[in-house]
N, C-alpha and C positions, 0 to 999 in steps of 0.2 A: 429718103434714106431710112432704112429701117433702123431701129434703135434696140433695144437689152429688155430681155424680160427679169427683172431680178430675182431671185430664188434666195431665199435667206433661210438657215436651216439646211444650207444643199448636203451636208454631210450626215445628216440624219437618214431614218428609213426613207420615209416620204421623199423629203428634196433630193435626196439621192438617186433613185427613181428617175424624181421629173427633169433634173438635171441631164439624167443618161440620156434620155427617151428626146429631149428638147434637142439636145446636141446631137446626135444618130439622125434626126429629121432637120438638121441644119436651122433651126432656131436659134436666132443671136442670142445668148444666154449668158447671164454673169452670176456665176456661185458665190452665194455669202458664208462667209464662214468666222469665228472667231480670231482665227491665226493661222500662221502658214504652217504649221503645226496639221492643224484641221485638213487647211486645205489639200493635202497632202494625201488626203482619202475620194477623192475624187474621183468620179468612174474613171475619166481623162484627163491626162497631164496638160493639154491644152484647152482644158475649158477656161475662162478667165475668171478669174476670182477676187472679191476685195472684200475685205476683213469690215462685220457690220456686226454690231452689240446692241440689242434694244434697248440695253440703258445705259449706253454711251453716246450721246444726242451728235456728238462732235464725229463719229463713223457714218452718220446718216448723209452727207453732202459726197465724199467720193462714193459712197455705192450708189447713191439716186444720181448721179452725173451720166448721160444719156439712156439714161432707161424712162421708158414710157408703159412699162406693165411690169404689175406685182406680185408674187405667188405669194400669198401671205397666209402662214400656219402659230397660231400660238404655241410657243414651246412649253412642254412640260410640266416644266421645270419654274414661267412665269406663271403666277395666278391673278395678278394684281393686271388687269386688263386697264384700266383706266392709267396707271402707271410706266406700263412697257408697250399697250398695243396702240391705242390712239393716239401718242405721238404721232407713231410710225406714218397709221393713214392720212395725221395732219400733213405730214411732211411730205408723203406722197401726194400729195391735194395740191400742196403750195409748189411741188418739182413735175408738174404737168403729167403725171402718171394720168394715163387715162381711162386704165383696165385694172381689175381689183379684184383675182380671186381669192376666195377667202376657205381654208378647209379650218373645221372645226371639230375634235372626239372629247368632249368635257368629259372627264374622270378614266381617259386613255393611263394616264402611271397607275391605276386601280385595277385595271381588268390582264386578267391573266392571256390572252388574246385579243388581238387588236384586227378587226376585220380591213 
């Protein structure tokens, strides 16, 4: 049984993207987003989506519920890495995630273009 890549972020540039591209090539994919609000920008009305806050520890159990791989990107907006991101991969460690990508642009909100 194939299980959920989670994309957190899906409504930003990036996830948005991988979100599209994952779902068009039939990748079981579930968009994380803030709110239905959020979700609501989504390439596709049927992509499945569940509402996940890095610093709301209590969103981490429905979004890692059948997923087994992570698209993991720091947003922004957090800088405190020890505080909003390694939860996260504890959490994915302890919910059998088995794949962990990780993208990284430190000082991305600084550059006037983002390659």
């Amino acid at each position: 049984m194939s299980r959920s890549i989670l994309v957190p972020g899906a409504t930003g540039n990036v996830g948005w993207e991988l979100v599209h591209i994952l779902h068009r090539e039939n990748h079981p994919v579930r968009a994380a987003a803030l709110g239905a609000a959020d979700a609501e920008q989504l390439p596709h009305p049927d992509i499945p989506w569940v509402r996940f806050d890095f610093g709301d520890l209590d969103t981490y159990a429905t979004a890692f519920a059948g997923v087994d791989r992570l698209f993991l990107m720091r947003p922004p907006a957090l800088s405190d890495v020890n505080r909003y991101m390694r939860p996260v991969v504890d959490y994915a460690a302890g919910a059998d995630v088995r794949h962990i990508v990780f993208l990284s642009l430190l000082g991305a909100e600084k550059n006037s273009f983002v390659p």
